[in-house]
C-alpha positions, 0 to 999 in steps of 0.5 A: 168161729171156733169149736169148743174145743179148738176155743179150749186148745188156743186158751190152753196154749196162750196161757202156756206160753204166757206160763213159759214167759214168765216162769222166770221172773221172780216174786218180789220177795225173791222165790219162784211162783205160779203166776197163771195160779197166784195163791194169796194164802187168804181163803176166798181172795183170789188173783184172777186173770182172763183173757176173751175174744175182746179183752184182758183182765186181771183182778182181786176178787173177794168172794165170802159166803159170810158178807161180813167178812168179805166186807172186811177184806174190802175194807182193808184193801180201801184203808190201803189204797194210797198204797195200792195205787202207789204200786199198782197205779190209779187205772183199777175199778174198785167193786164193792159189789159186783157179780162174777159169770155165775151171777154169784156177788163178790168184791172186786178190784180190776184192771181192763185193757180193750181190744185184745182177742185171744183168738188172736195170736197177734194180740199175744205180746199185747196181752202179755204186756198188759198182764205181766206188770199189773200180776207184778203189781199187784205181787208187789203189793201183795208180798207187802201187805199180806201180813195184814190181812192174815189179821184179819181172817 
């Protein structure tokens, strides 16, 4: 069991060095990004990754005081499915309603691979390996379908 504080460190350290491995691996419109922080440029839709003591994951999250509206980007995201999956692949859990950590409700479509410790620093290439391509997905995705959704906010 680790302190809070080495918890932190070894957190800190495996999304430095998932930062240092992907800093030069280009978005699919060509420019350079912040994978760990991916700005979508739509507020309250974020691109979100995490890794436990158990799993990786990687998700669109739609959180909107205004249920409507967040109703609407769900929308949208489920007329572009085909396309999605198209890019992304058909492993991804789609949420309408679901709850974050902080029991707050959010619209989410998420993507899990089990058995990946971050404590763990074996299981580093593994989850590099899961998130690299599903961040690079969903990039893809994201570079070509933004527009829309700019639309609607």
């Amino acid at each position: 069991m680790y302190s809070k504080e080495e918890a932190s460190k070894i957190r800190q350290q495996f999304w430095t060095v998932f930062g240092k491995y992907m800093a030069p691996v280009l978005s699919a419109n060509g420019i350079k990004i912040n994978w760990i922080n991916y700005k979508t440029g739509i507020r309250n839709l974020y691109i979100r990754m995490d890794v436990t003591k158990k799993e990786a994951n990687i998700a669109i999250e739609i959180m909107h005081k205004e249920p409507e509206f967040a109703q609407k980007l769900f929308q949208q995201f489920l007329f572009l499915k085909e396309d999605f999956e198209s890019i992304a692949g058909t492993d991804w859990l789609w949420e309408q309603e679901a709850f974050n950590e902080h029991g707050l409700v959010l619209s989410r479509i998420s993507k899990t691979q089990t058995n990946l410790n971050i404590f763990n620093q074996a299981n580093w290439p593994d989850i590099i390996s899961f998130l690299k391509p599903s961040i690079q997905s969903l990039d893809s995705f994201w570079v070509e379908n933004k527009m829309i959704f700019e639309i609607i906010e």
